[in-house]
N, C-alpha and C positions, 0 to 999 in steps of 0.2 A: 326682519322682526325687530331687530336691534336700533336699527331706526326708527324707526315706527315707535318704539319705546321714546325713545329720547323726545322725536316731535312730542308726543303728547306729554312728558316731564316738563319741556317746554312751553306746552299750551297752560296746564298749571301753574307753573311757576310765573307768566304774565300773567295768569288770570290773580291770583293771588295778589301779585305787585297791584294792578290797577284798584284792586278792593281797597289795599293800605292805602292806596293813595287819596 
């Protein structure tokens, strides 16, 4: 579950970057 969490913080946090960029 804890994983699971992190990938998708992860998935966010590039999705987020590529927008700024």
């Amino acid at each position: 579950m804890f994983f699971r969490h992190q990938l998708a913080l992860l998935c966010v946090h590039m999705t987020s970057f590529a927008k700024l960029d």
